[in-house]
N, C-alpha and C positions, 0 to 999 in steps of 0.2 A: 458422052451424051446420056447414056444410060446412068452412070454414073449421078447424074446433077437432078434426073430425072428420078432417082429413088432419094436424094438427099430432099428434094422438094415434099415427096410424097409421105417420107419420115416425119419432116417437118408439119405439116399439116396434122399428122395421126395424134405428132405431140400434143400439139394448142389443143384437136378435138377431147381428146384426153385429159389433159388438165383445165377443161371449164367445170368442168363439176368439183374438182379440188377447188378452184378458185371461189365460185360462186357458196360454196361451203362455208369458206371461207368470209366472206361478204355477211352472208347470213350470221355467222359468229359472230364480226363485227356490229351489226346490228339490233344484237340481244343484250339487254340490260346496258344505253347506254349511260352511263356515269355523268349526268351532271350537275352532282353536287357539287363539285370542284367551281362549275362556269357558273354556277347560281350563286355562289357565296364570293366570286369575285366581283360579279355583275352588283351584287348587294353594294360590295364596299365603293366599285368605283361609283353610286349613285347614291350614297349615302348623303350626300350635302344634298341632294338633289330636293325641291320642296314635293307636300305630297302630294299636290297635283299630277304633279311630272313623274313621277317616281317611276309605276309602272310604264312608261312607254321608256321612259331611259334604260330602263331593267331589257325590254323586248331590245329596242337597237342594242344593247348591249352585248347582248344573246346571239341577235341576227349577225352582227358586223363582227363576232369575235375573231380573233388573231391573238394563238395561242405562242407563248415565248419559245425558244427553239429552232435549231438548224435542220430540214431535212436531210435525212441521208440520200445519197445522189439518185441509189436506184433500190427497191428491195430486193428482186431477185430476176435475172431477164426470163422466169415464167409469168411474170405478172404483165412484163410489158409485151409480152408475146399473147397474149392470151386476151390482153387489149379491153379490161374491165375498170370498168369507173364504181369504185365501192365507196364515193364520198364525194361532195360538191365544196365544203367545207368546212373547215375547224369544228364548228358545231356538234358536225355528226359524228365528232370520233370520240372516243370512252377516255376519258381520264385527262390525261397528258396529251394524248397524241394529237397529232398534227396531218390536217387532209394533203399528204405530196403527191404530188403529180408527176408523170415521170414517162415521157413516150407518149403513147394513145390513151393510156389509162393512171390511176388513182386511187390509191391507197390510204389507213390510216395506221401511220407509225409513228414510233417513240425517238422525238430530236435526239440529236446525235450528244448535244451541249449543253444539256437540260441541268447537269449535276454541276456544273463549273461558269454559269450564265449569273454575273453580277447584279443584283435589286430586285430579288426574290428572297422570301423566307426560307432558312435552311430547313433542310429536309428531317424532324421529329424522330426522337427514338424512345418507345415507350419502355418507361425507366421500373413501373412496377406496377402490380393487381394483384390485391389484399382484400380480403374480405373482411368488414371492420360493423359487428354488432349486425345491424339490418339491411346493411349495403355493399357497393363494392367499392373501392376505392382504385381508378385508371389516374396514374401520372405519369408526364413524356416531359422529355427536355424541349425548351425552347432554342437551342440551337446555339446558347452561349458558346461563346470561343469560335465558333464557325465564322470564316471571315465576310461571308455572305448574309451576317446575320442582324447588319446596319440595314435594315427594310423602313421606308418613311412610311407613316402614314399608319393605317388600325390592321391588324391583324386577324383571321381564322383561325380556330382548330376545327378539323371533319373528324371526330371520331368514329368508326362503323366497327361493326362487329361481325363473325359470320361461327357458325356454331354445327353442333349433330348432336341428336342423343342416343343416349348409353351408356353403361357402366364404365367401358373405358375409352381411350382417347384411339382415332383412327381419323391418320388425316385425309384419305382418301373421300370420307363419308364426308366432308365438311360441308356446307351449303354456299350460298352466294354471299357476296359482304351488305351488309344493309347498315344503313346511315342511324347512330343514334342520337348524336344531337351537334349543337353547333356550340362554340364558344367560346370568351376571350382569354380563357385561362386555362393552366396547365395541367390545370388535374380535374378530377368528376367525383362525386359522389352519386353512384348507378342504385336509385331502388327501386325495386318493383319493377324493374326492366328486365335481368335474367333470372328467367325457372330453373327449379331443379332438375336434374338432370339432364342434365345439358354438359356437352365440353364447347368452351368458347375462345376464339382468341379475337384479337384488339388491332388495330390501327389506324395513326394520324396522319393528315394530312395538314400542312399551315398553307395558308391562302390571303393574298394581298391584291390589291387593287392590281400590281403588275402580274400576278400569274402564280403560280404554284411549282414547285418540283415536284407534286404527286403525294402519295402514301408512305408511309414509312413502313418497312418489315413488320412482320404480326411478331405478334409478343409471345410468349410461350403462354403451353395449353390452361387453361383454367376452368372449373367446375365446383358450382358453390357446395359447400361441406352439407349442407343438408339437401336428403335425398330427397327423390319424387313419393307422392303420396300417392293410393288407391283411386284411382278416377273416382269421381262423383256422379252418381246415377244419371239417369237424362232427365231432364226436366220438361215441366206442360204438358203429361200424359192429357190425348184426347182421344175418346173413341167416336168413328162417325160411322153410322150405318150406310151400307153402300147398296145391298140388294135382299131380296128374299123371293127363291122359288125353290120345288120340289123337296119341301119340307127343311130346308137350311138355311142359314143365313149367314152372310159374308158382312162384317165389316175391316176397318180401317183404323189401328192403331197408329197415334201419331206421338211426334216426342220429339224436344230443342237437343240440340248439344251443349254438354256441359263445358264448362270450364277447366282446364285439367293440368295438372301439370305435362302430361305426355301427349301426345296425338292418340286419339280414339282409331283402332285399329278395327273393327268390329264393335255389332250390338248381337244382346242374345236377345229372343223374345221366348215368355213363358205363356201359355194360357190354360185351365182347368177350369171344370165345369163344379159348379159348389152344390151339393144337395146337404139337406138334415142326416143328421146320425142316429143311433137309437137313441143319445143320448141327449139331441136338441141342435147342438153347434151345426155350423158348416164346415164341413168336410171337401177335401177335393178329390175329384175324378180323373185319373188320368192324364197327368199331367204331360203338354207338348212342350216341344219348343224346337226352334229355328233362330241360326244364325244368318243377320244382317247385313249386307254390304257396310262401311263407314261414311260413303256417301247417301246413304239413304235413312231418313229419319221417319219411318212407315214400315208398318208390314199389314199384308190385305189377310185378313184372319175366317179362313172359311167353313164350310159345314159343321156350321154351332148347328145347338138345338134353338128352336122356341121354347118359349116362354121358361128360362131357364136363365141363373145368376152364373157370371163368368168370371172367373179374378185372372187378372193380365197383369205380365210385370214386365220390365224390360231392363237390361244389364250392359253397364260399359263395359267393355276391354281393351285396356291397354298394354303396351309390352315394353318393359325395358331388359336388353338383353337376351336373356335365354326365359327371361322369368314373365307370366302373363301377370297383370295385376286387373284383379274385375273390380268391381264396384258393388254397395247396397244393388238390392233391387227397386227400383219405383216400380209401382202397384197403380192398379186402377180396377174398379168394380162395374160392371158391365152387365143390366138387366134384357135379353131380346124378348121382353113378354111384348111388350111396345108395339113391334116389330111383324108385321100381319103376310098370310102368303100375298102373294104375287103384289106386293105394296110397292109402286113409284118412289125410287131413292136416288133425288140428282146425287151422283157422286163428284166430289171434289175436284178440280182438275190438279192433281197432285204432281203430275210426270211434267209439267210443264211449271217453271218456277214463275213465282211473278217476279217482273223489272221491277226494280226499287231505285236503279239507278238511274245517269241522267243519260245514258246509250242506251237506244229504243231502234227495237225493230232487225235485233241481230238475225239472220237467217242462212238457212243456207242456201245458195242457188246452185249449185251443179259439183258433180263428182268427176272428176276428170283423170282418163286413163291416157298416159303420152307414154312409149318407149319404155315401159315397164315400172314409171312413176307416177304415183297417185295423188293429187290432189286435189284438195276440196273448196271450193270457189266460196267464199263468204261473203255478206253485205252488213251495214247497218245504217243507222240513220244519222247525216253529220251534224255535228255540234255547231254551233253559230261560234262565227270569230269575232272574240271581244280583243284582239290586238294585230298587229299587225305580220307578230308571229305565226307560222302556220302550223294548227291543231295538230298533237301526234296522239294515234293510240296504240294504248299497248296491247297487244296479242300473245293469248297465253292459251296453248295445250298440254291437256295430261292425259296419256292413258287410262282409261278406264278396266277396260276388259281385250285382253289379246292375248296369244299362245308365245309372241314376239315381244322380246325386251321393253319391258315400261317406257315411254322418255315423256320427258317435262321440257317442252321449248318455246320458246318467247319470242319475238320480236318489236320490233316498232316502223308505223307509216304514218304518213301524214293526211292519206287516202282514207275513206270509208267502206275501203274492199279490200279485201285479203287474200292471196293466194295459202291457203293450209298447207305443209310441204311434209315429206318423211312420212306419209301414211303407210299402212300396213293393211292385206287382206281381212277381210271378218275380226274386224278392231274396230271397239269404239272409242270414241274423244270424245273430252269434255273441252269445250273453248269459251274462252272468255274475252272481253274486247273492255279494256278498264279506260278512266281519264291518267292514274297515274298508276307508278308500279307499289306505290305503298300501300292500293288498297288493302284494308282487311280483306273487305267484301266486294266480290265481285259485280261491277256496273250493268253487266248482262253476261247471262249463260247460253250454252248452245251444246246439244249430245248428239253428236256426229257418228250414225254406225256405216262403215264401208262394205259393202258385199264383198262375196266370196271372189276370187279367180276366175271361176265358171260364168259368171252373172257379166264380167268384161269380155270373158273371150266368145258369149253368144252375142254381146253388144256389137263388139269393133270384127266381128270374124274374120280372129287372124289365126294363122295355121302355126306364127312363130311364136303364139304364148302359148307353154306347157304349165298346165295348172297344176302338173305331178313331181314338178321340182323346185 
């Protein structure tokens, strides 16, 4: 009796145990789903389609998919012990896979028969990447001699790429694969698409109105023979006066981000005050400066003199490798004669970005402390449905400022609320809530700073959070 009576009690410890493995898991699922693959099938099977019809055939298309493939019987009896539904359908899984069901719960995995499954394109193999004058040249096999390679009907290629930079190749540092174009033949001429320094590699997918086998292996590492160049200064120096009291005055240098071949790692800022020489010119006084966050395109410039000329400049940095590369300086000349004590100066509301996008009203509603996990309750405003697919957005955080490992995590809902997950004490985030994942630019922002330890455990007073471990 005791016996069955600790096998039970084991049992239990296990499942409580592995829901956060699982759910981890769920969440992984859920980031950056892939579907390129189901949009470029969804195209070809509705391509006769007239254009009236086009888009709603495209959506059922979407909705009703039914990916080709056998499930495997079970993934693993932790998944069906722990009794989590991480997919309702084909739709919601990345790539290839397939939503199987299996027990109380649901998973997304890779058919068992996907490689050897008759009236699909065979599976690509990128045969070569040459850099040829102003371009790059990508070529892959169409699949001749594969005996799967009789497919009726119009074919895909998904080319995507995924890259890091640096001097040299590290495949660990690689980024995510991002889609670069679609199309009906076997090779590409890439210009103006990959920067210097960068390491990149390549791979295909072919796709037909029946379904895909997936991605083909990446291709080996590649990185265009000319290197990255010096950042280029910031551009649209503006100075705005922000206030004046007890004989000083504070404004507000402002500046765009360049174009660069690297990421801007930092900005310097310069400022000196210019009087006459003996000899006539202007001379500088003293020159300051401060370094810039790379998220922030302002610095608040204080205890000028009046009625005195100021020359401001501001400087990129960028880094490749061990080596920093700066930039020109851009300049700007700034007179506070203007500029009167105790003068009325609305200042700018700068810390708050404006929405340019079509997601309005991102915010945040509550910070939430459970069982020694943090998260941050989001909202925004939902989009009107023009089909009869349901709206997804995508959910994107990046550390800002924290003593705790950076991460950058993503997901996707269909909802206009978001639970934030993986928070850290006295950490900020920057979140974003986009319509797709290719934006450049962010649809809406949001900077999330979480209090300390101290600040939950006067909240929830509990005696079992030690804020000293």
């Amino acid at each position: 009796m005791k016996l069955k009576m600790h096998t039970r009690i084991l049992l239990v410890l296990t499942v409580v145990c592995l829901v956060p493995v699982v759910l981890s898991r769920v969440r992984r699922l859920s980031k950056h789903q892939n579907n390129s693959l189901s949009k470029a099938r969804c195209d070809l099977v509705c391509f006769e389609a007239s254009k009236e019809s086009r888009a709603q055939c495209r959506s059922q298309c979407r909705s009703q998919e039914q990916k080709p493939g056998t499930c495997p019987i079970q993934d693993t009896p932790k998944w069906a012990a722990a009794c989590v539904e991480a997919c309702n359908a084909d739709s919601q899984c990345d790539g290839t896979q397939r939503c199987c069901h299996h027990g109380c719960g649901s998973t997304c995995s890779e058919p068992l028969d996907l490689q050897v499954l008759p009236g699909l394109p065979a599976l690509p193999i990128v045969d070569k990447v040459k850099e040829k004058k102003r371009a790059v040249l990508v070529q892959w096999s169409d699949g001749v001699g594969d005996a799967a390679r009789a497919v009726p009907g119009r074919i895909l290629y998904i080319l995507e790429e995924q890259h890091h930079v640096g001097p040299k190749y590290e495949e660990a540092r690689l980024g995510e694969w991002n889609m670069l174009l679609r199309t009906n033949k076997t090779k590409t001429s890439l210009k103006n698409l990959l920067k210097p320094g960068r390491w990149y590699r390549f791979r295909v997918a072919a796709v037909s109105a029946s379904g895909t086998r997936g991605f083909s292996g990446p291709s080996a590492p590649f990185t265009p023979r000319k290197g990255p160049r010096n950042p280029p200064p910031p551009k649209k120096l503006k100075v705005r006066p922000m206030k004046a009291e007890n004989g000083t005055v504070t404004v507000r240098l402002e500046w765009k981000e360049p174009n660069s071949d690297l990421p801007v790692i930092r900005y310097k800022v310069y400022w000196s005050r210019r009087v006459k020489g003996l000899a006539g010119p202007l001379d500088s006084v003293f020159v300051k400066h401060q370094i810039v966050p790379k998220d922030q395109n302002y610095y608040d410039i204080t205890d000028l003199l009046p009625n005195s000329m100021y020359f401001l400049q501001v400087q990129t940095v960028s880094q490749y490798g061990q080596t920093k590369l700066r930039s020109n300086k851009a300049s700007i000349f700034y007179n506070t004669t203007n500029v009167h004590e105790n003068q009325r100066i609305d200042a700018p509301q700068q810390l708050v970005k404006k929405d340019k996008g079509r997601i309005k009203g991102l915010k945040l509603q509550k910070i939430v402390w459970y069982n020694h996990k943090l998260k941050a309750n989001i909202s925004w405003e939902a989009l009107p449905k023009n089909t009869e697919q349901p709206r997804r957005y995508f959910v994107r955080w990046q550390t800002l400022k924290c003593n705790q490992p950076k991460k950058d995590l993503s997901a996707v809902t269909e909802h206009n609320s978001f639970e934030v997950y993986e928070l850290n004490y006295r950490c900020s985030y920057k979140i974003n809530v986009n319509r797709s994942w290719k934006n450049k630019k962010a649809d809406s922002e949001l900077v999330v700073n979480v209090p300390g330890c101290e600040y939950f455990k006067q909240k929830i007073n509990a005696t079992s959070l030690n804020c000293d471990t």
